[in-house]
N, C-alpha and C positions, 0 to 999 in steps of 0.2 A: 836266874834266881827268881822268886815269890817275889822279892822287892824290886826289880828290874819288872817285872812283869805287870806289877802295882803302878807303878811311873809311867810305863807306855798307858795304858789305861786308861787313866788319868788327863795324860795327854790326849789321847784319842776322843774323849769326852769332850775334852775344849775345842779342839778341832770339829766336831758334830755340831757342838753349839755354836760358833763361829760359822758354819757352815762352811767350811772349809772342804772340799768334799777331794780333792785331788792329793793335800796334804795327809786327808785320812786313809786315804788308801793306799797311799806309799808308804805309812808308818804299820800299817797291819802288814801290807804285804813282807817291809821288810823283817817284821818280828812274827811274823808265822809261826816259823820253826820253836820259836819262845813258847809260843801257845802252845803248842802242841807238846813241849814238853813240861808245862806245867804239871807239879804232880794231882791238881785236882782236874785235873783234863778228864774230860769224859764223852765219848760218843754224838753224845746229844748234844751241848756243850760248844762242838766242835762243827755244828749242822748246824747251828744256830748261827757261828761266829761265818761259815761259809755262804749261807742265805745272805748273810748284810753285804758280806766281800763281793759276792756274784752281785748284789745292787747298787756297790760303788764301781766295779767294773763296767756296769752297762754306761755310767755316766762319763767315766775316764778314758776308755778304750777310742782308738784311733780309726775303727772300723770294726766291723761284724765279726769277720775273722778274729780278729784278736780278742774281742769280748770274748768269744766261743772256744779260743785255744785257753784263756785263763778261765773259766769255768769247767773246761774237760783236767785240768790240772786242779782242781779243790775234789771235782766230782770224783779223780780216779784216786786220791791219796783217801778218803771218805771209803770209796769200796774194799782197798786192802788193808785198811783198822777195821772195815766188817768185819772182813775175813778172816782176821786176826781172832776174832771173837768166838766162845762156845757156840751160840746161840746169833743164830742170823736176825739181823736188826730190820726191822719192819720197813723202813726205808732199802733194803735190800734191792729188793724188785724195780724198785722206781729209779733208783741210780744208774740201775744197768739199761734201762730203759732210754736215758739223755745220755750216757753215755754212747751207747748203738749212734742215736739218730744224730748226736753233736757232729760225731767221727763223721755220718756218713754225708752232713751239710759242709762239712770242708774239706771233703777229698779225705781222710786218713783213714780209709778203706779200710786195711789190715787191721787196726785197731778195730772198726769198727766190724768187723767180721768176730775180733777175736771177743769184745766186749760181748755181743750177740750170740756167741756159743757159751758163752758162761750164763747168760739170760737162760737160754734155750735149757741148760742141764739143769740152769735151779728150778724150770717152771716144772719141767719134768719129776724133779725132786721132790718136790711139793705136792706133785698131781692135780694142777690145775688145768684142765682141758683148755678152758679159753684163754687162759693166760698162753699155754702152748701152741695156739693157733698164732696168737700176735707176734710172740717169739719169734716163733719160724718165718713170719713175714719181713719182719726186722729183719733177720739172718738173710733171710732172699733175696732182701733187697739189698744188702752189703754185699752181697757175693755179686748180684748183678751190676753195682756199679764198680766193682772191680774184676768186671770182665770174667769172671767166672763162672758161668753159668751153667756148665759140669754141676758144679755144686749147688748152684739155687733150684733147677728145675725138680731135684727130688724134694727140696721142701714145699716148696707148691706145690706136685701130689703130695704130698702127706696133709697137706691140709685141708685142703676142699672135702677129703671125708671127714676130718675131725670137724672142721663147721658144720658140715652138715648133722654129725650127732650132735653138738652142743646146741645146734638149733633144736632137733628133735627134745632133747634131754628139758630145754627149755621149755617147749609145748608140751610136754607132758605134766608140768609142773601145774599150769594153768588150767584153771576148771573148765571143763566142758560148757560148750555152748549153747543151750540149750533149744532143744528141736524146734522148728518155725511151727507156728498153729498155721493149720488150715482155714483158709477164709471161706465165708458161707456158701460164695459162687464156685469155691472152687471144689467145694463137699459136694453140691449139684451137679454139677460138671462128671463129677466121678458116679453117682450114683446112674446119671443118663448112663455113663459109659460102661457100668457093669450091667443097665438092663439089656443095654444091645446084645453083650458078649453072653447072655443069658437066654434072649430070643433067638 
């Protein structure tokens, strides 16, 4: 309820101030599910409340691992309320993003394979060329650490040419350079060299 969810809050506040930092984050973790089904719950809201949780985690967690197993558990609930959504939330890109790399710094390969093709389809979806180069290297390199390299070596060709146009695409953006002047000895130099080719 509204007022159950006022009370933890509340509490959570004095706990923050108290600096209580292990008792604060056993009380959010265990009322999570409360947050989330608040009726003024909202996207952002809920990115906001996952930011603080992910920075009372780095302080409470028992190891690397497990800070990183409870951040890929905020960050994967976060992508499927995206998805739930009309309209992809601009944090979109960037969640599939730590998701990829979280998966692939502890071994959950498969996930992180599978987080990396939903990367891959939305950057395509969107038509962002460089964004679809990184994709695909993320993707390649989940495939490579889980032994698959059937599937990574096509995505490294398909990339090396897309780099290479998004390089090109880049320099063409950028103003020409404009031509070196000729230095006086080297106008002399030239005019000796056309009287030869003239005698």
């Amino acid at each position: 309820s509204i007022a159950h969810i006022d009370e933890v809050a509340n509490q959570a506040i004095e706990f923050a101030k108290e600096k209580n930092i292990a008792e604060l984050a056993a009380l959010l973790d265990t009322e999570l599910l409360n947050f989330y089904a608040h009726p003024h719950n909202t996207i952002d809201n809920e990115l906001i409340l996952h930011t603080f949780l992910a920075e009372l985690y780095y302080f409470t967690s028992n190891s690397y691992e497990e800070y990183i197993r409870r951040v890929i558990s905020l960050d994967s609930y976060s992508v499927a309320h995206m998805e739930a959504l009309e309209d992809r939330h601009p944090d979109y890109h960037a969640k599939l993003i730590d998701l990829t790399c979280n998966c692939i710094d502890i071994g959950e390969y498969e996930k992180a394979i599978a987080y990396g093709e939903k990367l891959r389809a939305y950057t395509v979806e969107v038509g962002e060329v460089e964004s679809q180069i990184y994709a695909s290297l993320f993707l390649a390199k989940a495939y490579e650490k889980a032994d698959q390299r059937l599937h990574a070596r096509p995505l490294a060709r398909r990339v090396r040419p897309r780099r290479a146009r998004a390089r090109t695409q880049r320099l063409r953006t950028k103003t020409p350079l404009p031509r070196p002047r000729r230095l006086p000895q080297d106008r002399e130099a030239r005019r000796r060299e056309e009287g030869r080719h003239a005698a």
